[in-house]
C-alpha positions, 0 to 999 in steps of 0.5 A, spaced: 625 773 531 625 772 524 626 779 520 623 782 514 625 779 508 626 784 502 625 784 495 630 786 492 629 792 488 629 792 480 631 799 479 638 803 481 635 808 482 631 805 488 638 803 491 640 809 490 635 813 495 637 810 501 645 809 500 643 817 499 640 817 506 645 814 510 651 819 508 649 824 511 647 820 517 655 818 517 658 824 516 654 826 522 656 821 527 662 822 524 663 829 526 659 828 532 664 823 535 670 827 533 667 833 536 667 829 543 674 826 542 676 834 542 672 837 548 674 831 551 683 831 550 682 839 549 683 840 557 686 834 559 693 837 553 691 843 556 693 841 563 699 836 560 702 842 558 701 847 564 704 841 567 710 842 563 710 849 564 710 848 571 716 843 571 720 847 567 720 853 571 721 849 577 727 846 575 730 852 573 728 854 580 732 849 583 738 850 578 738 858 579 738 855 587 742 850 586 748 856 583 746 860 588 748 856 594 754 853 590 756 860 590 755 861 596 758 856 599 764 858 594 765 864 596 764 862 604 770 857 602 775 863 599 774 868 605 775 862 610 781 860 606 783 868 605 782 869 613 786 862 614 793 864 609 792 872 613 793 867 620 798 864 618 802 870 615 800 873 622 802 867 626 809 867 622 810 874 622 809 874 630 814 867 630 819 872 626 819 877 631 820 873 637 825 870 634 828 876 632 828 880 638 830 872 642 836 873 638 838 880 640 839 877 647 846 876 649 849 869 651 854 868 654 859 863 659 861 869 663 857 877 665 865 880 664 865 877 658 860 880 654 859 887 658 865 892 659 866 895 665 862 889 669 865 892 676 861 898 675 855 894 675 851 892 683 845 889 683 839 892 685 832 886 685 833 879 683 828 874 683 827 866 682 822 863 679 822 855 679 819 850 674 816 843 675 819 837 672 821 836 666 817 843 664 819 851 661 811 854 662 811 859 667 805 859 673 801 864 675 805 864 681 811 865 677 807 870 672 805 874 678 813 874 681 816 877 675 810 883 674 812 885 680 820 884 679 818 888 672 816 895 676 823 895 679 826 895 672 822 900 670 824 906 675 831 903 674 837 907 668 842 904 665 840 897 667 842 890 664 839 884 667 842 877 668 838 870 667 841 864 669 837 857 668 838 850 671 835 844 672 835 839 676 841 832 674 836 828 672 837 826 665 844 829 660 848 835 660 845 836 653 839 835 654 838 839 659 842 844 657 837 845 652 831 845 657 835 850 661 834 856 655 827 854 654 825 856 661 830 861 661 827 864 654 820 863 657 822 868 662 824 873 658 819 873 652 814 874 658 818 880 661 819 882 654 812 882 651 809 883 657 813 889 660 817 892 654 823 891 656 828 890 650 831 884 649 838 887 649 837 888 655 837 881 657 845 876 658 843 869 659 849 867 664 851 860 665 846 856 663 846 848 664 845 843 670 851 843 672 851 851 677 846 848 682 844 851 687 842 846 692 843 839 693 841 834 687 841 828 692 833 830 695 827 832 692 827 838 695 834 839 692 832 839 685 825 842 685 830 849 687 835 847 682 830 847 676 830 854 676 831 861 673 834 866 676 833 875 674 838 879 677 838 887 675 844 890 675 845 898 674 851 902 674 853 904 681 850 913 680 843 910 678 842 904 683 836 904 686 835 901 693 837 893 693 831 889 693 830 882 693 824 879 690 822 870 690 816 866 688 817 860 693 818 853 690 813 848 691 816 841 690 815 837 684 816 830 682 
């Protein structure tokens, strides 16, 4: 297709009408067009900015609960250390006291040693408890022994008890020396604690391996050798009635 040719104009003033005519199209269009653009970018800024909003509120949403939880877990810690350091400041007051009421007990090699006027003294009750090898923790049995054993000492006046421990000849002197106060001191925390009896009560006599009261030669022997025996003592004007109180002893190896 061939297009119109044109002459060209002779006069300016003809040029001029349609540059005239073309301005205020431009300016049109122009106007149009960024009109569009605007209608357009307006909801799409619109919602971009929403959106910020939105993330900035939930990341200070998260922070605040993020120092919530952090408080709490802080504050959980702390009453859990509190209630720790108050268990251990219970835990050691208790040891405190038991060792200090263990240490009121009398020890000796001898009852007329430590106590004046021992011949005024008979016995009243006396009970045996017996321990596995190698052991100073008290059974069901033994426990059951000594709660009865207790209610004697409870209607008795001007009382002492005497508590001897053995062991069997296994092992050293030293060793079970040793092993003989532990079992004889299981005693009579148990009795002390259970039963209010004062721990100056109590005269741990002749502790060790070497007073037994059986043969060491059999298993039997030494099952009744490793043993802790209480005898309740009273002035002769407040004994009771003597009686005599055991928990049998089950061999053990």
């Amino acid at each position: 297709m061939i297009c119109p040719r044109f002459r060209p104009l002779k006069s300016a003033a003809l040029l001029a009408v349609p540059a005239l005519g073309v301005l205020p199209l431009l300016l049109v269009t122009g106007c149009s067009t960024k009109n569009y653009v605007r209608s357009q970018t307006t909801p799409i800024i619109q919602q971009t900015n929403e959106l910020d909003d939105e993330t900035r509120a939930n990341n200070r949403n998260i922070h605040d609960v993020d120092q919530r939880a952090q408080a709490g877990i802080q504050q959980a810690q702390t009453s859990a250390n509190n209630a720790n350091q108050q268990a251990q400041s219970a835990n050691q007051a208790a040891n405190q006291a038991q060792t200090s009421a263990l240490d009121a007990i009398h020890q000796a090699d001898s009852l007329a040693s430590v106590v004046a006027n021992v011949d005024n003294y008979q016995q009243v009750s006396e009970v045996s408890v017996n321990f596995a090898f190698d052991k100073a923790e008290l059974t069901k049995k033994d426990r059951a022994a000594l709660d009865q054993f207790a209610t004697q000492v409870a209607v008795t006046k001007n009382y002492i008890l005497q508590v001897t421990g053995g062991t069997d000849s296994v092992g050293s002197a030293a060793y079970n020396y040793d092993l003989s106060q532990r079992r004889a001191r299981s005693v009579v925390q148990y009795l002390a604690s259970e039963h209010n009896i004062p721990p100056h009560k109590f005269y741990l006599i002749g502790i060790g391996k070497d007073q037994e009261v059986a043969p060491n030669s059999t298993a039997a022997g030494r099952a009744k050798n490793r043993r802790v025996e209480i005898q309740l003592l009273a002035t002769a004007t407040t004994a009771p009635q003597t009686s005599s109180l055991a928990a049998p002893a089950t061999p053990q190896q």
